[in-house]
Structure formats: structure tokens, C-alpha cells
C-alpha positions as CSV (number, residue, x, y, z in Angstrom):
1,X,66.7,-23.9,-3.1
2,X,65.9,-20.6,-1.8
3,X,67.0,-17.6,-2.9
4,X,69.1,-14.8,-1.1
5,X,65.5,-12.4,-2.7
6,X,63.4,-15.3,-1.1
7,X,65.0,-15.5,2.1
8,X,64.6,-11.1,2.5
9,X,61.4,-11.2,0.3
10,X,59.7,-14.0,0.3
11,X,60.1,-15.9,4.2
12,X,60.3,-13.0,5.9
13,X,58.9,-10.5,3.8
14,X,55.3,-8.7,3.4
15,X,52.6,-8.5,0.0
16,X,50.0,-7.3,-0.8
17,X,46.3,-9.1,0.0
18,X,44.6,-10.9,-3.0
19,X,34.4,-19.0,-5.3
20,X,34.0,-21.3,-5.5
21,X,30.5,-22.4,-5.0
22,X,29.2,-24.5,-2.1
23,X,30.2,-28.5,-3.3
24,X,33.9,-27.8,-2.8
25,X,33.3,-25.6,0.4
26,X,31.6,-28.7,2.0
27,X,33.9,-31.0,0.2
28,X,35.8,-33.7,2.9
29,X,38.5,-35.1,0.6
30,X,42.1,-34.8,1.9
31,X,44.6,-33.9,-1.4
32,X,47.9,-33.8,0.4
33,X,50.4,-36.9,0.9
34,X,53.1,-36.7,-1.1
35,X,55.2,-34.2,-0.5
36,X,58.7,-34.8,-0.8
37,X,61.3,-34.5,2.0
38,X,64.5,-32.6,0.7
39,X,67.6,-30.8,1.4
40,X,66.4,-27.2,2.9
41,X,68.3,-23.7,3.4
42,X,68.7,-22.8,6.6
43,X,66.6,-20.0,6.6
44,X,64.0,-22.6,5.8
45,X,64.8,-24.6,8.7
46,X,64.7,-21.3,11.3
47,X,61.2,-20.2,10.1
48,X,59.6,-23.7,10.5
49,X,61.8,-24.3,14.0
50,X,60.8,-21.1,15.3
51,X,57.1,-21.6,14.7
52,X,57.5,-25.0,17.3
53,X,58.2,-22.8,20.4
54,X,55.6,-20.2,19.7
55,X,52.3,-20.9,21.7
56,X,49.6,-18.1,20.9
57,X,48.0,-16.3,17.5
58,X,50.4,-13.6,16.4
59,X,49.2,-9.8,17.0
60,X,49.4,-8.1,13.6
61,X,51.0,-4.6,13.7
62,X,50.5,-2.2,11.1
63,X,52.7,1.1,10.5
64,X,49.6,3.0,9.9
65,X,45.8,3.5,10.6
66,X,44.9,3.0,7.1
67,X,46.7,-0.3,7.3
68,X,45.5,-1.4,10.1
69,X,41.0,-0.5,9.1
70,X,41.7,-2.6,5.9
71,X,43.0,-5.2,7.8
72,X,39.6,-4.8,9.9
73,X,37.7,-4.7,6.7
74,X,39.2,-8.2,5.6
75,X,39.0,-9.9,8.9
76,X,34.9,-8.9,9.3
77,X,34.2,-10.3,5.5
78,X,36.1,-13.2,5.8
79,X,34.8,-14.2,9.0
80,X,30.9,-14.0,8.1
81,X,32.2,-15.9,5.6
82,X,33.9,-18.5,7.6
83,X,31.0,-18.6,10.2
84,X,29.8,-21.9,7.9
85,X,33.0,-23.8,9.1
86,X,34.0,-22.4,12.8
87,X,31.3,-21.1,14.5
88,X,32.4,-19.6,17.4
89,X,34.0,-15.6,16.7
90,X,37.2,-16.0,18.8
91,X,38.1,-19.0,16.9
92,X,37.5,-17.7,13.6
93,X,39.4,-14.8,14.4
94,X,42.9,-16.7,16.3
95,X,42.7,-18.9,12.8
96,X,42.4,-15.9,10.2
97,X,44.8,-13.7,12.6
98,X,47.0,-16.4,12.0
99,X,46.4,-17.7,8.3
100,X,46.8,-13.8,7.7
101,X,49.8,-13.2,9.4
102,X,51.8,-16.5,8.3
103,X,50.7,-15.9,4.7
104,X,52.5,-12.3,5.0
105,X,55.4,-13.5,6.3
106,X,56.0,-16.0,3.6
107,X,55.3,-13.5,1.0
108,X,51.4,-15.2,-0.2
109,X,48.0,-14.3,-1.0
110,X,46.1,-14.6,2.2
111,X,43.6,-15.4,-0.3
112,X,45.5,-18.1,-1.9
113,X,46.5,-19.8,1.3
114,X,42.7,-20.1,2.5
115,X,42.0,-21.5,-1.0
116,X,44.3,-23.9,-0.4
117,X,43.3,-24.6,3.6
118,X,40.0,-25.1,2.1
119,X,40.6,-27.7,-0.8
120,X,43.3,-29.1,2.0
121,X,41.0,-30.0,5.2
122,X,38.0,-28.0,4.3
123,X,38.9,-25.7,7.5
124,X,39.6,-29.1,9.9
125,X,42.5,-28.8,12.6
126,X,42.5,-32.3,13.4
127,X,42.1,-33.5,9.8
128,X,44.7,-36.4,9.3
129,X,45.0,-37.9,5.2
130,X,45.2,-41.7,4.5
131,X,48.9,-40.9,3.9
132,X,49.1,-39.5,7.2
133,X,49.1,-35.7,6.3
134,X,48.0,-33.7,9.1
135,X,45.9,-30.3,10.2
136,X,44.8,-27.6,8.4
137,X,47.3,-27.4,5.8
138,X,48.1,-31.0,5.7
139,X,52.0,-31.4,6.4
140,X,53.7,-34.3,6.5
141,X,55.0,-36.0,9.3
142,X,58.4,-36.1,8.2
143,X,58.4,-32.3,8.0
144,X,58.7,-31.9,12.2
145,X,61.7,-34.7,11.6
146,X,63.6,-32.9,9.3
147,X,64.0,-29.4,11.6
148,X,62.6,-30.5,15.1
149,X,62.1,-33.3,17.4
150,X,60.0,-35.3,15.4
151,X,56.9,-35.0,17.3
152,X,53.8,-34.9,14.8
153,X,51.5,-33.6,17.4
154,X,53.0,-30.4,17.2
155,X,51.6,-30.5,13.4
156,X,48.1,-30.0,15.1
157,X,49.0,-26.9,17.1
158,X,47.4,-24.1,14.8
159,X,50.7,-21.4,14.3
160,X,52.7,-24.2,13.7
161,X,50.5,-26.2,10.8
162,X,50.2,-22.8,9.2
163,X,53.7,-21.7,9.6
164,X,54.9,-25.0,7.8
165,X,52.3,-24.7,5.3
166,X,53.0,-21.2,4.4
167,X,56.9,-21.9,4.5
168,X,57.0,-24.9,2.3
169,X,54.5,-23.7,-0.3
170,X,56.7,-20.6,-0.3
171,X,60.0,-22.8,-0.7
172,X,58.2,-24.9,-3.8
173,X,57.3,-21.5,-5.5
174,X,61.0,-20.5,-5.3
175,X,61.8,-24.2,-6.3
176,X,59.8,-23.3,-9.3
177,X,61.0,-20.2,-10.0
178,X,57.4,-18.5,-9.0
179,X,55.4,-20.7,-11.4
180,X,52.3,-21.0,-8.9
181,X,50.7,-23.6,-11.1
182,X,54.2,-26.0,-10.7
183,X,54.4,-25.0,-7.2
184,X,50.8,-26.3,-6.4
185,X,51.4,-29.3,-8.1
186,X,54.7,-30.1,-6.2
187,X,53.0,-29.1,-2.5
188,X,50.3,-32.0,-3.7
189,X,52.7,-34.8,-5.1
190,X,51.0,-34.4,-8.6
191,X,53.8,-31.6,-10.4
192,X,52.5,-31.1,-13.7
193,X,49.0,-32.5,-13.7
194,X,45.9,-29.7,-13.7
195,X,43.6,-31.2,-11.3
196,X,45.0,-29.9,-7.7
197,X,46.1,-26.5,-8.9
198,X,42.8,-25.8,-10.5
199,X,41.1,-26.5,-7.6
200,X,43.5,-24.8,-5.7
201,X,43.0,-21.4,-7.7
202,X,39.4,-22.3,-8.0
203,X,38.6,-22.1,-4.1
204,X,40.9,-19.1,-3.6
205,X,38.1,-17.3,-5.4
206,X,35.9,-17.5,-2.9
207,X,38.2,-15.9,-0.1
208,X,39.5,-13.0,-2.7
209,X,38.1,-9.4,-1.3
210,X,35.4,-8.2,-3.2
């Protein structure tokens, strides 16, 4: 369960910003599936429910002009570096305005989260798993069950993939006490066992500022 520090820090709150070679960028596999459904805090609940009713990429604000040219900096690198995947510029830029901003609010690495998108659906909106896994991140259906109306389609509406994605990675670290390498494993359905995690850390590499 979440914490009173992870409901402040971690869903809500802001850190900092953190290659894999070409096989895994081109990869196609789909790794999620068995996530677990479980008890959540409400706090959990009103960050994924609230991601349902919004319908455009967030704006990011920034308290300063410093803040706001490195967030420039990152958005030009990792969008010539994206161009592979998606490439028209205003959709590169609504996804990593939105992986950037979703990652923040749940208190990840932007970096990590892309790692994960990557090794997830290989940058695929419509990607669907044999286990029925959907989007970018690769939710679960019964996700949308457990704090909306049920209606999977909503899974492949970008904000709210990534909002779900971000938010339940965030609750398994807290889960595991911030063990990332547990946390991983329990977002996959394979806790304990090296292969998704590696892979995982592997990719985020690649999306790490330079």
C-alpha cells in the first residue's frame, strides 16, 4: 500500500530527470500480462480516475527559465531520437510532453518510463498482448474496472495509458519498498526473475541524457 511520503512524494510529486542498441529498439514482443489486480489507496484510485476525463497532452509549467530550456534540451534529443518510431514532430512531441509529465507526477525517471514503453510496445499505441494488455504501457483491462467504468478503450487514449502506467509502476515501487528491480518484476508478472528488469534498465539507457 502506498505511503502517506508516496501519496505527497511520489503520485503527486516531482524528480529529477535520469542503450540499448538497435535489436531491442526494433523488438515487437509484448512483456506485459500479468499484473495483479489488488486492493488500492485512494489516492491511487483519484490519480488513475482523473486521468479518464482528461482529453489533451498536459502543458508543462516550469517555475523558472532555466527549468523550462532544459526541458527544451531533453525534448529536441529525445525526439531526433524517437523520429525512428513516430515520424511525424507533433506526435512525437504530444507523446514525450506526455511520458514526461506523467513520469513527474509519479515521481520516475522519464528515462526509465521510455525504457520501459520501449521494451513494453516498442513505442505502439494500439499494441494489444496475447493476454490482452493494451497501449503503450501495456495495462490491463481490469485496471479501468477497478476505478472506472470498465471501458478498455479508454486504455488506448494516450494520457490515460500513461497515467496508469506511471501510477501503478509507482504503486509496485512503494509495494516494494523502492526496490526497482522487485518493482519491475511485479509490473511484468515475473517478481524475482532477472530477465524483464534487465531489459527494462537495459533500454532505459538509451533514452538517459547524455
Amino acid at each position: 500500500m502506498l505511503t502517506r511520503r508516496a501519496i505527497l512524494y511520489g503520485v503527486f510529486g516531482l524528480k529529477p530527470l535520469c542503450s540499448l542498441p538497435g535489436m531491442l529498439l526494433f523488438s515487437e514482443q509484448l512483456w506485459a500480462g500479468e499484473q495483479h489486480e489488488e486492493p488500492l489507496m485512494d489516492a491511487v484510485r483519484t490519480a488513475l480516475s482523473s486521468a479518464i476525463a482528461n482529453e489533451a497532452p498536459p502543458v508543462p509549467e516550469f517555475a523558472d527559465t532555466e527549468s523550462r530550456l532544459g526541458y527544451l534540451r531533453w525534448l529536441s534529443l529525445q525526439s531526433d531520437r524517437l523520429k525512428v518510431k513516430k515520424s511525424d514532430f507533433n506526435t512525437r512531441k504530444e507523446f514525450l510532453q506526455t511520458v514526461w509529465y506523467e513520469a513527474k507526477r509519479s515521481g520516475l525517471e522519464v528515462s526509465l518510463v521510455l525504457g520501459l514503453i520501449q521494451v513494453e510496445s516498442n513505442f505502439r499505441k494500439y499494441a494489444v498482448s496475447s493476454a490482452g494488455a493494451r497501449g503503450y504501457m501495456q495495462v490491463m483491462p481490469f485496471w479501468t474496472r477497478l476505478i472506472g467504468d470498465g471501458d478498455t478503450g479508454r486504455l488506448f487514449h494516450m494520457q490515460t495509458n500513461l497515467r496508469f502506467g506511471c501510477v501503478i509502476l509507482r504503486h509496485y515501487l512503494e509495494r516494494e519498498r523502492g526496490n526497482l528491480f522487485m518493482a519491475l518484476g511485479r509490473y511484468n508478472g515475473s517478481r524475482g526473475l532477472a530477465a524483464y528488469p534487465d531489459m527494462v534498465l537495459s533500454a532505459q539507457k538509451r533514452w538517459q541524457m547524455s
